[in-house]
PyMOL Python script that loads the backbone (N, CA, C, O; Angstrom):
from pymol import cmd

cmd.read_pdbstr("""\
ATOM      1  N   UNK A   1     -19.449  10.282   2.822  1.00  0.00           N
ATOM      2  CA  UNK A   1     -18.654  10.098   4.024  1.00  0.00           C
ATOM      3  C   UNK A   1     -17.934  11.411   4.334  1.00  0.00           C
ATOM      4  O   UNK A   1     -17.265  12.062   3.531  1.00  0.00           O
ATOM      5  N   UNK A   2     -18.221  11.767   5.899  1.00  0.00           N
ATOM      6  CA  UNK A   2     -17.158  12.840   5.658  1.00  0.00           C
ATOM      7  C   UNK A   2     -15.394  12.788   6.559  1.00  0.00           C
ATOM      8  O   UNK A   2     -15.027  12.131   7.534  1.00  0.00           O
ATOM      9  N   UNK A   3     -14.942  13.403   6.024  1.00  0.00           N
ATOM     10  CA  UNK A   3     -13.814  13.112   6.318  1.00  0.00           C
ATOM     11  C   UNK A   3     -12.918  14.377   6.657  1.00  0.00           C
ATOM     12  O   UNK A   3     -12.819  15.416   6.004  1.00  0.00           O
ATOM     13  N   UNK A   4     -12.153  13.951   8.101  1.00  0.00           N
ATOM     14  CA  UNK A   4     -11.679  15.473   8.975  1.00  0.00           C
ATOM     15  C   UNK A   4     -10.298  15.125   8.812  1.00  0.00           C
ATOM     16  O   UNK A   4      -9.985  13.944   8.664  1.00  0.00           O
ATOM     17  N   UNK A   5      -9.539  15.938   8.824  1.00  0.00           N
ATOM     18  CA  UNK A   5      -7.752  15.887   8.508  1.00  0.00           C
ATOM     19  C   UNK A   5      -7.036  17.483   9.840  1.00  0.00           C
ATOM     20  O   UNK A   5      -6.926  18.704   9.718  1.00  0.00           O
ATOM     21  N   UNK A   6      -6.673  16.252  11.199  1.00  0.00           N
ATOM     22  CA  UNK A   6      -6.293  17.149  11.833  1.00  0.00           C
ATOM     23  C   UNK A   6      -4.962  17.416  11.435  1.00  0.00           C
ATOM     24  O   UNK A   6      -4.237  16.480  11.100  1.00  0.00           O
ATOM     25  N   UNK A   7      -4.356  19.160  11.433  1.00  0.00           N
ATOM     26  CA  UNK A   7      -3.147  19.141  11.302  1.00  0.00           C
ATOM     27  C   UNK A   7      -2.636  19.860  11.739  1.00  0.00           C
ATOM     28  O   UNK A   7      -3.217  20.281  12.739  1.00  0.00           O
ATOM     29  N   UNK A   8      -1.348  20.521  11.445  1.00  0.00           N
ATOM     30  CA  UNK A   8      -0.354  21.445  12.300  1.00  0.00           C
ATOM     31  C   UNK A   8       0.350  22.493  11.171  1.00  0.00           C
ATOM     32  O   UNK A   8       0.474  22.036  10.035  1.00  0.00           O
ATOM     33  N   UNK A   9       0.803  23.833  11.416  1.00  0.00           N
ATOM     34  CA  UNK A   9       1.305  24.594  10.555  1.00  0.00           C
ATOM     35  C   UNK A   9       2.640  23.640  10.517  1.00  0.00           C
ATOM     36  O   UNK A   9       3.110  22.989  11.449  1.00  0.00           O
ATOM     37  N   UNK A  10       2.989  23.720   9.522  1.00  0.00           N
ATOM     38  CA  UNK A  10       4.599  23.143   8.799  1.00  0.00           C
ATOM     39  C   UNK A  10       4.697  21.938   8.987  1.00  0.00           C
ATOM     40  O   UNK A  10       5.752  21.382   8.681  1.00  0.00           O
ATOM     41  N   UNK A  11       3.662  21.231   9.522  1.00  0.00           N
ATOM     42  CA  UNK A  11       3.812  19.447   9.446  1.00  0.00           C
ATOM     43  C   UNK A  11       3.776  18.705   7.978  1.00  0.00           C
ATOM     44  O   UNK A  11       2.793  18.498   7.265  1.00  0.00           O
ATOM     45  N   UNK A  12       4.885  18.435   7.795  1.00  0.00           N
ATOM     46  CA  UNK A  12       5.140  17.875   6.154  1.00  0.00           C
ATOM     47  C   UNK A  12       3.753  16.924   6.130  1.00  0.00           C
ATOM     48  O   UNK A  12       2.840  17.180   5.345  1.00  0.00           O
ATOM     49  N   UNK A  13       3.690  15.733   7.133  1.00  0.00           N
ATOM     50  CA  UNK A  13       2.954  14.616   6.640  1.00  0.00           C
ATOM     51  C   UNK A  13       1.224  15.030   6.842  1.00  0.00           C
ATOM     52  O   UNK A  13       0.198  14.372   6.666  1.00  0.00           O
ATOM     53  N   UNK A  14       1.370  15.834   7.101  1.00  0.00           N
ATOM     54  CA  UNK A  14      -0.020  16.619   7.059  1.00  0.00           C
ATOM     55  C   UNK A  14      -0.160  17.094   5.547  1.00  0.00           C
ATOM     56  O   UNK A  14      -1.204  16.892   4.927  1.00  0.00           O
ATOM     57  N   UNK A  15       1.173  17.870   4.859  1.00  0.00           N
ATOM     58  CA  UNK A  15       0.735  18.891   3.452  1.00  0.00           C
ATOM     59  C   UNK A  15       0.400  17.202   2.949  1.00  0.00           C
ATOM     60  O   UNK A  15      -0.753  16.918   2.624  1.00  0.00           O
ATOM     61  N   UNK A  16       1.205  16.419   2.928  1.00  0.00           N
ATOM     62  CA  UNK A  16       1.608  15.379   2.042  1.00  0.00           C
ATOM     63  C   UNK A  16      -0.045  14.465   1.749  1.00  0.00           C
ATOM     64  O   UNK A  16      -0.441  14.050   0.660  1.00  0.00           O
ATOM     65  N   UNK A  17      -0.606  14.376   2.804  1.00  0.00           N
ATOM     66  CA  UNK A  17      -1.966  13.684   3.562  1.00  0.00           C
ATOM     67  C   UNK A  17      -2.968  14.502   2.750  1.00  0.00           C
ATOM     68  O   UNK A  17      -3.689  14.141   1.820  1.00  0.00           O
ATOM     69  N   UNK A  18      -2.834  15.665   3.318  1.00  0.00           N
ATOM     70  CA  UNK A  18      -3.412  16.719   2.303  1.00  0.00           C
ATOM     71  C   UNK A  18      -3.687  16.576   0.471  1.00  0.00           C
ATOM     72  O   UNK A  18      -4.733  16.413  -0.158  1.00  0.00           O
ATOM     73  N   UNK A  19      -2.577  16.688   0.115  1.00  0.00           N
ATOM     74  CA  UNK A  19      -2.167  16.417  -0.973  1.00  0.00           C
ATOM     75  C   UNK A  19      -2.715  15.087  -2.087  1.00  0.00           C
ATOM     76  O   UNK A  19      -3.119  14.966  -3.244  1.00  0.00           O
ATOM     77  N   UNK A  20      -2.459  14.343  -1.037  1.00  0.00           N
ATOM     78  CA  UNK A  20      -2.617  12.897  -1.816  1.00  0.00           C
ATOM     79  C   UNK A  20      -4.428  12.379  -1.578  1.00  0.00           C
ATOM     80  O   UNK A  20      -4.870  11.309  -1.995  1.00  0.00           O
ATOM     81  N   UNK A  21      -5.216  13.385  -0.854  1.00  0.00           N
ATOM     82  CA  UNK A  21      -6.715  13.498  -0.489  1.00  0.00           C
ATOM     83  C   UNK A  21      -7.154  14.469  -2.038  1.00  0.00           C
ATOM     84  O   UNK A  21      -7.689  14.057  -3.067  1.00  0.00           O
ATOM     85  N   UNK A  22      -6.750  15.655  -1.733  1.00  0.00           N
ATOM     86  CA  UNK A  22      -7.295  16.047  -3.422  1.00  0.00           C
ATOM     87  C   UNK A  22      -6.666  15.607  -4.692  1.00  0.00           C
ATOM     88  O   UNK A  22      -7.148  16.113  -5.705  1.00  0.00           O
ATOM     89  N   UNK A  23      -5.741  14.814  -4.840  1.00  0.00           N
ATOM     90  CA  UNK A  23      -5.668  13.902  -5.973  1.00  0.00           C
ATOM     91  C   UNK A  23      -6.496  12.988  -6.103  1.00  0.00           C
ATOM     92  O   UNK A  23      -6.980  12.643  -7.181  1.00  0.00           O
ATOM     93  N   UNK A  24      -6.744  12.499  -5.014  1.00  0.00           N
ATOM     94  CA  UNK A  24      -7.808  11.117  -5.546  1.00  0.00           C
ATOM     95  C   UNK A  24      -9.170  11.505  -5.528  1.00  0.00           C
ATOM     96  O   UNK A  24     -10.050  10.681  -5.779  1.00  0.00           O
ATOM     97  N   UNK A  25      -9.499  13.044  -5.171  1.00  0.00           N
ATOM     98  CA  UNK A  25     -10.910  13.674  -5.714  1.00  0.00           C
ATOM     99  C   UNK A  25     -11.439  13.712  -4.025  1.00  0.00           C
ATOM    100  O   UNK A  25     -12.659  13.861  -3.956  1.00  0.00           O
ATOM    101  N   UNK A  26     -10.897  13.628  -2.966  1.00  0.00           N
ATOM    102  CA  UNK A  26     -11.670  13.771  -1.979  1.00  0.00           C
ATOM    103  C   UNK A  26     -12.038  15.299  -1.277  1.00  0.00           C
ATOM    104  O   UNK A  26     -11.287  16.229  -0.982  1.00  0.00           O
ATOM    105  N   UNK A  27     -13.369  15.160  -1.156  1.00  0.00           N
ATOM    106  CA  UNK A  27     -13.538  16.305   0.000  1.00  0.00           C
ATOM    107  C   UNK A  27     -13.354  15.962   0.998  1.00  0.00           C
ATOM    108  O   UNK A  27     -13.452  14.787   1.351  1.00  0.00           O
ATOM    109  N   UNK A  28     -13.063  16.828   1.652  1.00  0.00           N
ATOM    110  CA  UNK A  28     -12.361  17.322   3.125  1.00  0.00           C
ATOM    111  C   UNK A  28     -12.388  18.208   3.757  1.00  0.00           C
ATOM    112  O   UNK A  28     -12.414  19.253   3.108  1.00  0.00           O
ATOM    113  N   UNK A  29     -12.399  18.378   5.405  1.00  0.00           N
ATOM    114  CA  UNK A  29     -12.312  19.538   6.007  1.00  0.00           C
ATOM    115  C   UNK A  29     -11.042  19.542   6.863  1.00  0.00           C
ATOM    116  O   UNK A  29     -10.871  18.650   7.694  1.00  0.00           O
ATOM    117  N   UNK A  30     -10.284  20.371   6.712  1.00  0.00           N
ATOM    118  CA  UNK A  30      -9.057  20.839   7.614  1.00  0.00           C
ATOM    119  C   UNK A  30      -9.500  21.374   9.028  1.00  0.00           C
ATOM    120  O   UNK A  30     -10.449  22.151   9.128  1.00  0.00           O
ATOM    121  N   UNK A  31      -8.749  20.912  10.171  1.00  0.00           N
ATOM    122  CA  UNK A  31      -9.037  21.445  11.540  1.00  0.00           C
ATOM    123  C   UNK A  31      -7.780  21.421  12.216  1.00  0.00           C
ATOM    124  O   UNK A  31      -7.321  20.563  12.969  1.00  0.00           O
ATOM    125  N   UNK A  32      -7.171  22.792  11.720  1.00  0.00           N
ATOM    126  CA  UNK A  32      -5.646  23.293  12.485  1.00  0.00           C
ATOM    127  C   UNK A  32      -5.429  23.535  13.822  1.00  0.00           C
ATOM    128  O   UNK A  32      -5.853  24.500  14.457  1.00  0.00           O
ATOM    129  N   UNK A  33      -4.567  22.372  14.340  1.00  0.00           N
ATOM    130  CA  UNK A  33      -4.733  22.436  15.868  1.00  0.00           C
ATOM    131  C   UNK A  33      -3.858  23.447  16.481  1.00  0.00           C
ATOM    132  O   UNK A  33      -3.854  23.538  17.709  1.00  0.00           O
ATOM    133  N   UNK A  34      -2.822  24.524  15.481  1.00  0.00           N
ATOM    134  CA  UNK A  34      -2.389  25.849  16.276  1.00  0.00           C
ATOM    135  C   UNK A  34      -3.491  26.971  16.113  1.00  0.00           C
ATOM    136  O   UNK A  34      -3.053  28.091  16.375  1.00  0.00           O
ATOM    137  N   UNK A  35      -4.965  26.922  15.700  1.00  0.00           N
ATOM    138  CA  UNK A  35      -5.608  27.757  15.480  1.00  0.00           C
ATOM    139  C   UNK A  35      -6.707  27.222  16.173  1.00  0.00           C
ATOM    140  O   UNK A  35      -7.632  28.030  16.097  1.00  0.00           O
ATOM    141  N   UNK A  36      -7.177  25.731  17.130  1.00  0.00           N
ATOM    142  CA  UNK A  36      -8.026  24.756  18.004  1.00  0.00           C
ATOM    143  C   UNK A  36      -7.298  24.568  18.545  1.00  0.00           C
ATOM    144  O   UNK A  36      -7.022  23.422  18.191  1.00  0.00           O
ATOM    145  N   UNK A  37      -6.231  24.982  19.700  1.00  0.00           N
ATOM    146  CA  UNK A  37      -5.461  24.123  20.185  1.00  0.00           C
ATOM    147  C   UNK A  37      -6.036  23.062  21.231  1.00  0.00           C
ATOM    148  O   UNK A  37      -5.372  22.056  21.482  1.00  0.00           O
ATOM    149  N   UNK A  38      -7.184  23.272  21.799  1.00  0.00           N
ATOM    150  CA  UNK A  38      -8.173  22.363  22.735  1.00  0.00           C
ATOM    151  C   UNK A  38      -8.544  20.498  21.927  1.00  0.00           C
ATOM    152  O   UNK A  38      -8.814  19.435  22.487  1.00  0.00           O
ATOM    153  N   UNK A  39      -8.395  20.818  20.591  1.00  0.00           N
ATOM    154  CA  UNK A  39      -8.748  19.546  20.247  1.00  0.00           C
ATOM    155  C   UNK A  39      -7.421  18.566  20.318  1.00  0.00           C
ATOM    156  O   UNK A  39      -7.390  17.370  20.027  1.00  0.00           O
ATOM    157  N   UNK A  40      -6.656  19.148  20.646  1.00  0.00           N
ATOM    158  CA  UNK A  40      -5.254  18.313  20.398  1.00  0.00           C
ATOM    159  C   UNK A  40      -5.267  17.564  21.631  1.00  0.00           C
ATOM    160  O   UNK A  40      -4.523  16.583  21.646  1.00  0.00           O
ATOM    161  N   UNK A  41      -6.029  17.831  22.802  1.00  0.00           N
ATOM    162  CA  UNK A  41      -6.100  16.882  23.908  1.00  0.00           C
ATOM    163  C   UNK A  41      -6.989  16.054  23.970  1.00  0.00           C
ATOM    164  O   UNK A  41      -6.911  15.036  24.657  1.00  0.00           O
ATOM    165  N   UNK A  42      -8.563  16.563  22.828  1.00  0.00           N
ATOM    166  CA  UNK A  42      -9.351  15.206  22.330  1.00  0.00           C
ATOM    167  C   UNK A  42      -8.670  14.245  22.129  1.00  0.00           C
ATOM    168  O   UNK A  42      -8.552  13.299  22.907  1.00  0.00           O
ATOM    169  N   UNK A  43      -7.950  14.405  20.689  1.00  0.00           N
ATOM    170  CA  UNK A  43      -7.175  13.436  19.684  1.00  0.00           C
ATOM    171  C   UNK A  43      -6.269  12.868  21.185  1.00  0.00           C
ATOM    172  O   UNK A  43      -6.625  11.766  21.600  1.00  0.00           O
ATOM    173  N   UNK A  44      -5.166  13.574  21.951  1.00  0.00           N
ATOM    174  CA  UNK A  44      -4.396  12.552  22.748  1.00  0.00           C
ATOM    175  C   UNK A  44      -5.273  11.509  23.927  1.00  0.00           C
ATOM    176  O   UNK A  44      -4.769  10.709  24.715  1.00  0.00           O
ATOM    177  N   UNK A  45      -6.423  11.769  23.772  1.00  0.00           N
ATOM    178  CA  UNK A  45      -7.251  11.029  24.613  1.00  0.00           C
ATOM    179  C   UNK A  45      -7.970   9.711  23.794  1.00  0.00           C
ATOM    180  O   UNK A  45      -8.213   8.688  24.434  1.00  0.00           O
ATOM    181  N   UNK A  46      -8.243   9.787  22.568  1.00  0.00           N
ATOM    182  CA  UNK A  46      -8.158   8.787  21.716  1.00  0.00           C
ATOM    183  C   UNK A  46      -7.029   7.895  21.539  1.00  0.00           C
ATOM    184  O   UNK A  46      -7.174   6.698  21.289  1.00  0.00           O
ATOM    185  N   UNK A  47      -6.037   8.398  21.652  1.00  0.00           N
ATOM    186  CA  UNK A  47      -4.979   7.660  21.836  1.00  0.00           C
ATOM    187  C   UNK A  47      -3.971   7.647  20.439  1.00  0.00           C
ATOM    188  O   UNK A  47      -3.325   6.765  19.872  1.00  0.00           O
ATOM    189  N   UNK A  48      -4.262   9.538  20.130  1.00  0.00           N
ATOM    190  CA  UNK A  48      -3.272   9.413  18.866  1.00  0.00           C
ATOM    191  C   UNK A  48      -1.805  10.423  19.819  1.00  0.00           C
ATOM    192  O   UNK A  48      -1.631  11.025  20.878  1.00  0.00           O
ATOM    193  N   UNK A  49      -0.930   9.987  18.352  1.00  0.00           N
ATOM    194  CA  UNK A  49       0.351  10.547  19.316  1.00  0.00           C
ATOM    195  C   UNK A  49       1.233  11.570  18.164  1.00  0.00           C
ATOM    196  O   UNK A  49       2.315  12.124  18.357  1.00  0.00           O
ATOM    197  N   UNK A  50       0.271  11.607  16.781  1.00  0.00           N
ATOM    198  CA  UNK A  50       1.025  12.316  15.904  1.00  0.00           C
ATOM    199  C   UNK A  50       0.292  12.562  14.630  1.00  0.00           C
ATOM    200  O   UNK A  50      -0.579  11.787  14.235  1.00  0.00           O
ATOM    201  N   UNK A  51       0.638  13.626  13.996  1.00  0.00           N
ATOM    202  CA  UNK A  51      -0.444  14.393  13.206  1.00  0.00           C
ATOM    203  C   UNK A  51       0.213  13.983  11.537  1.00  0.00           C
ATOM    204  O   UNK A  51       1.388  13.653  11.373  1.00  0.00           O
ATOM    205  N   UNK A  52      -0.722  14.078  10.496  1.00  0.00           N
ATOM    206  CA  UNK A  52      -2.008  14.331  11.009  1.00  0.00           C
ATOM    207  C   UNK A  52      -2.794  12.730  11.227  1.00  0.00           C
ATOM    208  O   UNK A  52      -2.484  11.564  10.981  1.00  0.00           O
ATOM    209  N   UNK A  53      -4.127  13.536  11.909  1.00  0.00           N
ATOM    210  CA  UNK A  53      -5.099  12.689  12.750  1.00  0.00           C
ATOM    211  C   UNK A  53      -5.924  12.932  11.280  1.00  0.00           C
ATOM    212  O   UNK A  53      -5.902  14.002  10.671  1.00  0.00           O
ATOM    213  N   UNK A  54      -6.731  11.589  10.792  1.00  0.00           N
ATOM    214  CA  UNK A  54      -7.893  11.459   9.936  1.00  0.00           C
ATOM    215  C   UNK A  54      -8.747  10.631  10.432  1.00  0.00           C
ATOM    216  O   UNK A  54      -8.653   9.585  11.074  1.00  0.00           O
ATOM    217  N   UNK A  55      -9.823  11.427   9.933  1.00  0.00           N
ATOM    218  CA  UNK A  55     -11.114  10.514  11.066  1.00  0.00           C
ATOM    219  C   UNK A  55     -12.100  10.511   9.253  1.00  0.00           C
ATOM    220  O   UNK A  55     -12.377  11.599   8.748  1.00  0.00           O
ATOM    221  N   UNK A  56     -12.446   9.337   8.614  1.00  0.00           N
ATOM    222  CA  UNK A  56     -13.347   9.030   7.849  1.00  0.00           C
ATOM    223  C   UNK A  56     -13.997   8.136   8.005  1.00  0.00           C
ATOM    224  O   UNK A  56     -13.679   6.964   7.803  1.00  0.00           O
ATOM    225  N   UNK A  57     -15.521   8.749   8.584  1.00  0.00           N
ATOM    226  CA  UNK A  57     -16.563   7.749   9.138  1.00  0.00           C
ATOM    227  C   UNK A  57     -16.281   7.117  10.127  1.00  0.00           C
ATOM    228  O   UNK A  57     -16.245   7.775  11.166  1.00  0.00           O
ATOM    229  N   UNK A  58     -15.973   5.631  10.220  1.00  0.00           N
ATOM    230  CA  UNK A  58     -15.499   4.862  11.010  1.00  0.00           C
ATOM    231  C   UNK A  58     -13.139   4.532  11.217  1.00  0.00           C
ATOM    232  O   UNK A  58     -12.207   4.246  11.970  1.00  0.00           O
ATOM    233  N   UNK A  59     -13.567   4.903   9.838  1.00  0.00           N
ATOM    234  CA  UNK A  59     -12.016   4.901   9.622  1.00  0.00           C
ATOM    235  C   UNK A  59     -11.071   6.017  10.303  1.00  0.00           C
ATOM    236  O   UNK A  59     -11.032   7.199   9.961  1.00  0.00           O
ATOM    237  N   UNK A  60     -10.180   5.309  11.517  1.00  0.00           N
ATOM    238  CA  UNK A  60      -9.087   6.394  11.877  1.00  0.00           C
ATOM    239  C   UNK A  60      -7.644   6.332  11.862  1.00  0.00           C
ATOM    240  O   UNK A  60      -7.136   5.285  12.263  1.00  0.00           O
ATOM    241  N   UNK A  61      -7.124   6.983  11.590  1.00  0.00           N
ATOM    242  CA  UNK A  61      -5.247   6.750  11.904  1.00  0.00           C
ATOM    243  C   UNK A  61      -4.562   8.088  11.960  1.00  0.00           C
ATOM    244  O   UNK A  61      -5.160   9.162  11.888  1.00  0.00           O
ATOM    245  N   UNK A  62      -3.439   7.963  12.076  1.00  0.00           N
ATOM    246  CA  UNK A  62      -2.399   9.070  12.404  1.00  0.00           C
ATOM    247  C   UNK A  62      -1.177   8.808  10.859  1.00  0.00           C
ATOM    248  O   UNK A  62      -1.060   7.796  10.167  1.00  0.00           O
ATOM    249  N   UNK A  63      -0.497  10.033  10.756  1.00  0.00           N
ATOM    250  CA  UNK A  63       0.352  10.039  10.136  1.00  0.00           C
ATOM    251  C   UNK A  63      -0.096  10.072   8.056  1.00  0.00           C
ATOM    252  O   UNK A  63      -1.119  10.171   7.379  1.00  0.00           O
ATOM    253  N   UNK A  64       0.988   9.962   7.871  1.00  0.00           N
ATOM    254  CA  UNK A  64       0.762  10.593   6.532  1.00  0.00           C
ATOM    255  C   UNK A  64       0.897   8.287   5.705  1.00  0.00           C
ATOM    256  O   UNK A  64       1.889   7.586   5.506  1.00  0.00           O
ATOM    257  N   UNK A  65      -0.533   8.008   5.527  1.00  0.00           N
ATOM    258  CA  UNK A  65      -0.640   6.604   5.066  1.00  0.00           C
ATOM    259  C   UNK A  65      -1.601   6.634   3.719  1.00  0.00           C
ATOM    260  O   UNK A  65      -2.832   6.603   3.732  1.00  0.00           O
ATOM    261  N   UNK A  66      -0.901   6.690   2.765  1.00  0.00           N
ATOM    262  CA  UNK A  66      -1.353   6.506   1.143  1.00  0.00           C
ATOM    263  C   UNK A  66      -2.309   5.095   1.596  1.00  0.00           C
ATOM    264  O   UNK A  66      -3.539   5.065   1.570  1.00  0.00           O
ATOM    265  N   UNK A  67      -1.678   4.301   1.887  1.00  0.00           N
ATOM    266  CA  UNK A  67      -2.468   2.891   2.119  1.00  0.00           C
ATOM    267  C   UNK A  67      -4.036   2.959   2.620  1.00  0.00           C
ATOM    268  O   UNK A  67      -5.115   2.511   2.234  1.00  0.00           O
ATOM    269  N   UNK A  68      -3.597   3.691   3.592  1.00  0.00           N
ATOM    270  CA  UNK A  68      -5.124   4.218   4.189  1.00  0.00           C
ATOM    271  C   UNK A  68      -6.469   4.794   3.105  1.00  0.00           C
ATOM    272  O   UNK A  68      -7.616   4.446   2.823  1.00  0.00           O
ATOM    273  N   UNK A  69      -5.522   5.851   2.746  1.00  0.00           N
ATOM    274  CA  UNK A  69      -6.422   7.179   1.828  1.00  0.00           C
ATOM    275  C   UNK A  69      -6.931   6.264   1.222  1.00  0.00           C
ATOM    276  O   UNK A  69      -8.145   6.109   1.359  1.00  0.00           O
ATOM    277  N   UNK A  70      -6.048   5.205   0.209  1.00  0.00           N
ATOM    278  CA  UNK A  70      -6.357   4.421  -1.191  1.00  0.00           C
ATOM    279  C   UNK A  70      -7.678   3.410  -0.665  1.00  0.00           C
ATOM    280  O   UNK A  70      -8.677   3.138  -1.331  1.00  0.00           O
ATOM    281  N   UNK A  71      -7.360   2.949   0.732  1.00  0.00           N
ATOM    282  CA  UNK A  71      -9.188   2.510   0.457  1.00  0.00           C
ATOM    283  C   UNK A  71     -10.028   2.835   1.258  1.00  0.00           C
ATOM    284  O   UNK A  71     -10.612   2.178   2.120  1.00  0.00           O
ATOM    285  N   UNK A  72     -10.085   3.752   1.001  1.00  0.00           N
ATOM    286  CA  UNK A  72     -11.743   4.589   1.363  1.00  0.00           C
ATOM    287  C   UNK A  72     -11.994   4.809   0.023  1.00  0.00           C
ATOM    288  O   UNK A  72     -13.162   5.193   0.088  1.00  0.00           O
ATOM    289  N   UNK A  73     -11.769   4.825  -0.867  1.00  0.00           N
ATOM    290  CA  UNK A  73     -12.024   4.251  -2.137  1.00  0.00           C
ATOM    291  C   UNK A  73     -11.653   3.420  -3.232  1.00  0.00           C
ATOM    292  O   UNK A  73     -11.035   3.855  -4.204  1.00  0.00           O
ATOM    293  N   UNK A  74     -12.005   2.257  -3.105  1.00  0.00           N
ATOM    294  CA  UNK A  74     -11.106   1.339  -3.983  1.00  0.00           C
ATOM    295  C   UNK A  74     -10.553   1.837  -5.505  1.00  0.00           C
ATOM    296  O   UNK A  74      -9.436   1.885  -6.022  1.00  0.00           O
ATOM    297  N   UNK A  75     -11.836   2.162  -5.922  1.00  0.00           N
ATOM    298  CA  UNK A  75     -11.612   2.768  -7.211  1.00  0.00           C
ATOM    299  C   UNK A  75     -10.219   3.997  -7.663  1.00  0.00           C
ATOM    300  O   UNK A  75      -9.476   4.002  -8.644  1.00  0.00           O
ATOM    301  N   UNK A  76     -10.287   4.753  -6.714  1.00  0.00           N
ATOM    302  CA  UNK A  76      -9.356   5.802  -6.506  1.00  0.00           C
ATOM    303  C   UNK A  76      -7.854   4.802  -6.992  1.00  0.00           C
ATOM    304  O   UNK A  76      -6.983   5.400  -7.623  1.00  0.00           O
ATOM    305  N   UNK A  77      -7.682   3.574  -6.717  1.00  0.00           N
ATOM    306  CA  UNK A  77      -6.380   3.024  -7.127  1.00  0.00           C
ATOM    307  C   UNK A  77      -5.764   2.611  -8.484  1.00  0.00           C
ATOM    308  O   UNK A  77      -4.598   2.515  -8.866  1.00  0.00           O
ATOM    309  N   UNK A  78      -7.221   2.355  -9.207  1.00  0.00           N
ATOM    310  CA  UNK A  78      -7.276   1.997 -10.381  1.00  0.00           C
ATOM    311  C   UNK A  78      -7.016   3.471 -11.402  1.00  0.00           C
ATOM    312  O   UNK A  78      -6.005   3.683 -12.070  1.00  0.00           O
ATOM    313  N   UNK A  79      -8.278   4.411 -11.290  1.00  0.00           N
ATOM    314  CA  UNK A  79      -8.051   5.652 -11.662  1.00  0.00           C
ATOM    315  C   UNK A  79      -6.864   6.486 -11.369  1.00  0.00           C
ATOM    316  O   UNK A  79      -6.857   7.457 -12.126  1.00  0.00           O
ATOM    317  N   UNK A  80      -5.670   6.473 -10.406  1.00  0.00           N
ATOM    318  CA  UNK A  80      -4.586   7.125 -10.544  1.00  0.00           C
ATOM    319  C   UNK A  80      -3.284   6.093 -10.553  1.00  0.00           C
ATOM    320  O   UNK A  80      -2.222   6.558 -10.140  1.00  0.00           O
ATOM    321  N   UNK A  81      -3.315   4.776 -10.983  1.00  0.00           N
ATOM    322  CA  UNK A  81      -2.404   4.082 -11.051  1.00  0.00           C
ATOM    323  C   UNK A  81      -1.190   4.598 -12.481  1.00  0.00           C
ATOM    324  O   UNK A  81      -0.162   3.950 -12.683  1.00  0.00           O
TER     325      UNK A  81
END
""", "prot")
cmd.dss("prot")
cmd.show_as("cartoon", "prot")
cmd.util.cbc("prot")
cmd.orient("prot")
């Protein structure tokens, strides 16, 4: 699955999103919207309103959600509990 993590220079819930993606072993690609700034009017046309934006596969949301990350792999909950 791949999985995109839009974010912003100095957006905490972005490092945090970040963060809690390579603990549980995920790859990822970063797409910094002060270095794209054109995609930031994709994402507000989807109907997000705050970063970061994660798009895995079918799975999307905004903001910095452990809940989220934890199941796109179930296992991932057991292994870092």
């Amino acid at each position: 699955m791949r999985i995109t993590i839009y974010t912003r220079n100095n957006c905490i819930q972005c490092h945090a999103t970040k963060r809690a993606m390579e603990s549980r072993g995920f790859d990822f690609e970063m797409v910094n919207l002060d270095q794209h700034p054109e995609m930031a009017d994709t994402l507000r046309e989807q109907g997000f309103r705050q970063l970061p934006v994660v798009i895995a596969g079918d799975t999307r949301w905004s903001g910095f959600r452990p809940d989220m990350i934890n199941r796109l792999r179930p296992d991932a909950i057991a292994a870092h509990a």
